[in-house]
N, C-alpha and C positions, 0 to 999 in steps of 0.2 A: 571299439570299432569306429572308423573315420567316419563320420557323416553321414550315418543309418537311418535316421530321418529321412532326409534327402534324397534317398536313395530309392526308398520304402514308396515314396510322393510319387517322383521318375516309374517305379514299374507301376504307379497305377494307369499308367496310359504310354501309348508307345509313340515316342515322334522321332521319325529319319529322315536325313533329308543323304543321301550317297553321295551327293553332285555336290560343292558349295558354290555359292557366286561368289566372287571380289568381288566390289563395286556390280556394275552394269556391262562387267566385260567379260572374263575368262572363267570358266568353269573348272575348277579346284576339287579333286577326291578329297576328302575332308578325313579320314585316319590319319596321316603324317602330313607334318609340317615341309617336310622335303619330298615330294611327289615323285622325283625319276625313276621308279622302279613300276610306280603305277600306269594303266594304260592309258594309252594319248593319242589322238589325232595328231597334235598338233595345235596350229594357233590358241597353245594355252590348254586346251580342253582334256581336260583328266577326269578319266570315271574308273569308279570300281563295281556299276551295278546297270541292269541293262532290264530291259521286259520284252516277252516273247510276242506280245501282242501289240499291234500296230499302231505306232504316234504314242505309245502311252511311256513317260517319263517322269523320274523323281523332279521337284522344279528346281529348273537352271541346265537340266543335264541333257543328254542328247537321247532320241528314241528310235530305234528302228522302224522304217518307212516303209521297207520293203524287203525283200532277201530272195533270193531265185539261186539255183544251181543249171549250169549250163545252159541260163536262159527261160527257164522253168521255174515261174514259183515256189516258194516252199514255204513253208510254216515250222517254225522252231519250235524245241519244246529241250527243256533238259532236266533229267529226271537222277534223283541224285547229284554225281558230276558227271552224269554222262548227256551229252549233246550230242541230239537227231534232228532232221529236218524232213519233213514229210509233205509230196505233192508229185500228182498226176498218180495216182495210185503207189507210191513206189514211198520208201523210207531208208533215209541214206543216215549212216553212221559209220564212224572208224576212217577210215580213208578213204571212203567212197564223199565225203563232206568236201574232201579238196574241191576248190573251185566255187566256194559258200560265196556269194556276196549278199553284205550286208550293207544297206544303204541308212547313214546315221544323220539325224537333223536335229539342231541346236534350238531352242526357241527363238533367235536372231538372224533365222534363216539361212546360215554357214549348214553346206552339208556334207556327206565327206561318206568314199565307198569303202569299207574292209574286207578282202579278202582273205578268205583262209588257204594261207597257200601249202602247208601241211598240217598230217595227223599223226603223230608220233605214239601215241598212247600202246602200251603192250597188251595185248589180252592174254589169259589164263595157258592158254593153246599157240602163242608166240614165243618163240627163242628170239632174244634181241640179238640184234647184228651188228658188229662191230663196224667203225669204218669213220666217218667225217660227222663233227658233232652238229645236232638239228639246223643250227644255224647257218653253217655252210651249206650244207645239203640242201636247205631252202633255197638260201641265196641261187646255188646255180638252177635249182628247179625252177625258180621262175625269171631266170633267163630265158629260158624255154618257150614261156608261154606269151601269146599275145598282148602284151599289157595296154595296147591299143583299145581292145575291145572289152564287151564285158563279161567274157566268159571264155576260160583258159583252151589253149589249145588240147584238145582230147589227144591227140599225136603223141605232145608233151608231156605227157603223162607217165612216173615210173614203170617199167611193167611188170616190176616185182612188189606192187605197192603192198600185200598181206605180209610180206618177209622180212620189210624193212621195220624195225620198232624199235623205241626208246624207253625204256623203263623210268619207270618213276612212281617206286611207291611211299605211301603214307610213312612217316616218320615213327609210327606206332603200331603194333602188330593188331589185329593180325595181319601177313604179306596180302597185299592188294594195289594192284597198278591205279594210280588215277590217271587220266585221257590228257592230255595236254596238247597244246595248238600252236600254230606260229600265223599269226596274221599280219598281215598289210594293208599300207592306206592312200585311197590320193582322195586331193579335194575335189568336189563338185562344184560347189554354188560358194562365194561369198555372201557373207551379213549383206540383210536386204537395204538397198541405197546404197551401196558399195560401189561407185565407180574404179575402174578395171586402170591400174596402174595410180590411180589417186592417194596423196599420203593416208595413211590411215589415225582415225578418229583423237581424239587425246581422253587418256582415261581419266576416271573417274577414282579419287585418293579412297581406300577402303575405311571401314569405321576401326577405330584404335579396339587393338586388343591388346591384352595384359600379358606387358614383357618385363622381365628383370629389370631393374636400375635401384639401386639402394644406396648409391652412395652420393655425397653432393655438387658433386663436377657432373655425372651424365645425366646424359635427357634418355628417356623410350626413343627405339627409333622407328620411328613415324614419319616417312618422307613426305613430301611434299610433292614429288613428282613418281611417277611411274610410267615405266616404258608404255612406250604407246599400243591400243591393239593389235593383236597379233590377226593377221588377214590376210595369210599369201593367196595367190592366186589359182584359180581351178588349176588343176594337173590330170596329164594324160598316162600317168606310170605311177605304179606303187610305189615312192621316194620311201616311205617312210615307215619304220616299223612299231606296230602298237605296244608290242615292251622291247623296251630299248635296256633295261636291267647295267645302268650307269656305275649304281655303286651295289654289290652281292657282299656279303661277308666273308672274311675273309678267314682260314684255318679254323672252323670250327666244323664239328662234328654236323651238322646239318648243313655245311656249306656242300656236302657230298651232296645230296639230294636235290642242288640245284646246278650239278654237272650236267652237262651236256643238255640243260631245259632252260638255260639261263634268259633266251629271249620267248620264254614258251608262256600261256596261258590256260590257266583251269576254270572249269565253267563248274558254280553249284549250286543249288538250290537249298531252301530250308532256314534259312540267318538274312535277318536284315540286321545292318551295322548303325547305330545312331553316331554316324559321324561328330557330332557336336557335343555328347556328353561323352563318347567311348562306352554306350551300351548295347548288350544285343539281345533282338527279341529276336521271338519265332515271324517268321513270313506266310503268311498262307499259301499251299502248293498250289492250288488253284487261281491264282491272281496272276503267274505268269514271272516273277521278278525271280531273277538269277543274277550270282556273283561272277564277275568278269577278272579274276584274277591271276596279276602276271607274280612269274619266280620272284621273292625277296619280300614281296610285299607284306603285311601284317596280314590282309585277308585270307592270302595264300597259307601263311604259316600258320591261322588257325585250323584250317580245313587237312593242312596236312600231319597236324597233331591231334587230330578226330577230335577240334573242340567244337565241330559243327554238328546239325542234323543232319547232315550228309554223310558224313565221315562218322557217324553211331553205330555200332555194331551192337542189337541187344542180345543179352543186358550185360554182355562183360565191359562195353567199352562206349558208355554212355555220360553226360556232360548235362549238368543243370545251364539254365541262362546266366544263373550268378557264378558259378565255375567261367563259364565261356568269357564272361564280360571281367572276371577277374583274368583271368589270360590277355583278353585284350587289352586293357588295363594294365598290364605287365609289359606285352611287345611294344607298346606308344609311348609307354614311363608317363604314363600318368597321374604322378606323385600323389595328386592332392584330391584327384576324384572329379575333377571338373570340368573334365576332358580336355585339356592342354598338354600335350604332347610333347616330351621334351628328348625327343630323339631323330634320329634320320635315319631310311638308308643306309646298310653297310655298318652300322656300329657296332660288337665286336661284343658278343655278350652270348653267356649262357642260361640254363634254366631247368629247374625238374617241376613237376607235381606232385601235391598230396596221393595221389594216385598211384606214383610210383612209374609213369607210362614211360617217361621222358624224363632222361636220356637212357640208352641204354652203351656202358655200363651205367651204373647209378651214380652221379656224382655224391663225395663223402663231406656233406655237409660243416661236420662239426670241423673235419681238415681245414675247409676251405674258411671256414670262422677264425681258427686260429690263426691264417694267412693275409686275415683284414682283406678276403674278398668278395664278400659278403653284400651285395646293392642293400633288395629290401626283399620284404614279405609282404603278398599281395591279396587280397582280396576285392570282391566286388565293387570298393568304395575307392579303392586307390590303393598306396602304398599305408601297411600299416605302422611296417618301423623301416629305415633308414639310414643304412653307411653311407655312402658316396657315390653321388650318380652318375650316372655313366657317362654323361658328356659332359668334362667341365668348360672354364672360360680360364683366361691367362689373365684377367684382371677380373678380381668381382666384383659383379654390376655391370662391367661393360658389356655387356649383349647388347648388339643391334644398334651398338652409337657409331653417329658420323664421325669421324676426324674431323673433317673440315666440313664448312655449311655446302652443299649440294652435289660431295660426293658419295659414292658408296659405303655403305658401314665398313667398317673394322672387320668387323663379326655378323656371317649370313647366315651361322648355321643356329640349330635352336641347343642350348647347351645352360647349365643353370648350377650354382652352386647347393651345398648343405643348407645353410644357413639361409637363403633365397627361396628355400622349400618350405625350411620351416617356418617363417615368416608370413608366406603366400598360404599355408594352410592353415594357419591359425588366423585368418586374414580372414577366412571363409565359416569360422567356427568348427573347425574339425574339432572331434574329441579321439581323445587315445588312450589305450590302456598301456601299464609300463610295459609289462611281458604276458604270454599265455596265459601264465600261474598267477596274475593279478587281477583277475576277473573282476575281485571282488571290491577293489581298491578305487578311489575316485578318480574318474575319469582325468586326462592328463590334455592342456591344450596345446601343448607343444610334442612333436611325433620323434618317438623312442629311438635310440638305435634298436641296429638288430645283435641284443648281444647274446651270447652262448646260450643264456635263458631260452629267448627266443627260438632257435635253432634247435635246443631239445625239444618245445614243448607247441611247436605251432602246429601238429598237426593232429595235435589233443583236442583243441579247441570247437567247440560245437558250436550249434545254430548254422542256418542257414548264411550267415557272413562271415565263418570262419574264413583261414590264411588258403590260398590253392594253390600259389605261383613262389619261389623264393630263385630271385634271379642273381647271378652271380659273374661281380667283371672281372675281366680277361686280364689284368693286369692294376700291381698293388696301385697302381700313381695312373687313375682314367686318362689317354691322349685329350689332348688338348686341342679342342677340333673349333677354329677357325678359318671361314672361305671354303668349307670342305663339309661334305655337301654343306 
């Protein structure tokens, strides 16, 4: 078992941080290294997790100041994945939410309005209706509306708003819609001392983290410069959409489930994500903090394979932390347990559970072994054994080097070889066992393939850090993803 010490240490105390900083500038969702699927303001600013109660935010990340509908205050609350807002006696949910502003503020005094310009979500007692997929339909709806002011034209309003719906249920039975949103943003206020057309600030170089290079011509790439802060200007019009969903996957069986919601977002509660290790604890529902998740994203995909407290159904369709944090550990490729992510965005991969939930048909395992398609077998600590990962590079080692001194790298996307895995986890003292059926055998510091052994016998294996996840790539020879994401 990878690094069960470590691991054992980590759940005796729980530290998240949702939001990360680079430097003293941009605000980073900290699950994936390639953020465009996650949601954004803009200048920079990515989160995946928000609080319903006023000014209060993970640090570095932006907080809700205020929120009204048509003018009216209101107070949010979201229970499971479903979001309400409640004020002046009255509680709006479903599509009566169109026209939610939510006013976001950064601790650099950047602030920035969201509005929710529809509500797609199907309830039990809707027949979906066919016709123009969410995004379009948004688009012209809020042509419609004032975007002058702060509160949508009531005129403008569908008048069949109960009739119109998008389905989108959970990946995993039982059938059950979850709510999904389209929101929009303009800015408010720039960072405070921001002169109004002045270049903006020069950043600040972030602290080195630990990237591939193994061989003796490349350097880590570690620039020396970084674009400058991102600080446009207040705006009077929603420009800009909070999931922009750049790179979706592409022909896989779950790619259906993010038809027609590709720029949509789901709100839940119950999982906080330790961005920085890749582990997840419970949240207290009382505290106010919910997940702000758009289509594609890891958070999304766990909640939409009920590996959340929200997405539980007891007791047929329920998920330990260390199941959950081996899933997410699985969708990040986080080989080595250490929370380093070696994936983007769009990468092209499949996956079942010990459980059986996912996929349905069942993928045939031992087929897919004898077709050397095989990634890894996953648990709570990381990857315990390993074929070939899913993103490679065209030369090993070259991750992230310049060509020449003060242009762009080669290679922007995060991609890593076999041998760069093994090395980086025996780097950290991983230990390994060879296969399920060698429990008993002395631990191994170099991590296993996954072979046939493996494949018959990993879901024999007990204790709480047994295998959950065995992810499987789309193709014998991984694309070779550079400049992308």
């Amino acid at each position: 078992m990878t690094n069960r010490n470590r691991s054992i240490a980590l759940l005796s105390f729980a530290i998240g941080v949702g939001v990360v900083v680079l430097g003293s500038a941009d605000a980073r969702a900290g699950l994936c290294p390639i953020c465009s699927n996650s949601a954004t303001v803009g200048d920079g600013i990515v989160f995946d997790e928000l609080n319903v109660n006023i000014g209060v935010r993970r640090p570095g990340g932006p907080a809700i100041m205020k929120a009204s509908i048509d003018g009216n205050p209101v107070t949010l609350q979201v229970k499971r994945h479903f979001l309400t807002a409640a004020g002046g006696g009255k509680t709006y949910e479903g599509q009566q939410l169109v026209g939610l502003l939510m006013e976001l503020e950064v601790p650099d005094g950047r602030a920035y309005e969201v509005r929710l310009v529809d509500a797609y979500g199907c309830r039990s007692d809707q027949t979906p209706k066919p016709g123009e997929p969410p995004s379009k339909a948004a688009d012209a709806k809020l042509k419609a509306y004032d975007t002058k002011s702060k509160a949508p034209d009531p005129k403008a309003k569908p008048a069949d708003q109960k009739a119109f719906c998008v389905p989108n249920p959970f990946w995993v039975g039982p059938t059950e819609n979850v709510p999904h949103f389209y929101f929009r943003v303009k800015k408010l206020r720039q960072r405070r001392g921001a002169v109004a057309g002045a270049p903006a600030a020069a950043a600040k170089k972030p602290a080195r983290t630990r990237q591939p290079c193994k061989t003796d011509t490349c350097q880590p790439y570690t620039p020396d410069y970084l674009p400058a802060y991102e600080d446009r200007l207040p705006e009077t019009e929603y420009k800009t959409e909070v999931c922009q969903a750049k790179h979706l996957e592409k022909g896989l069986s779950p790619k259906e489930s993010w038809k027609d919601v590709e720029k949509e977002a789901i709100t839940f509660e119950g999982d906080h994500y330790d961005a920085e290790h890749k582990q997840v604890w419970d949240a207290e529902s009382n505290e106010g903090w919910f997940n702000f998740a758009c289509a594609g994203t890891a958070v999304a995909k766990m909640h939409m394979l009920r590996h959340t407290h929200a997405g539980s159904v007891t007791p047929t369709k329920t998920t330990s932390l260390l199941q959950r944090t081996a899933m997410l550990k699985a969708i990040t490729a986080d080989y080595c347990g250490d929370g380093t992510a070696w994936t983007a965005d769009g990468t092209p991969l499949q996956w079942t559970d010990s459980k059986g939930w996912f996929p349905t048909p069942r993928l045939d395992l031992a087929a897919i072994e004898r077709l050397g398609l095989i990634e890894a077998v996953w648990g709570p600590d990381g990857a315990m054994c390993l074929n070939t990962p899913r993103r490679q590079t065209k030369v090993p080692g070259m991750v992230y080097v310049e060509p020449n001194p003060g242009t762009p790298p080669a290679c922007t996307a995060p991609a890593v070889t076999r041998a760069e895995v093994r090395a980086a986890c025996q780097g950290m003292g991983n230990m390994y066992t060879k296969s399920p059926a060698a429990l008993t055998a002395p631990p191994r510091t170099a991590i296993p393939f996954c072979d046939e052994e493996w494949i018959k016998q990993w879901k024999l294996m007990k204790g709480p850090y047994r295998p959950h996840v065995v992810t499987v790539n789309m193709a014998a020879n991984p694309a070779v993803y550079c400049d992308w994401p």
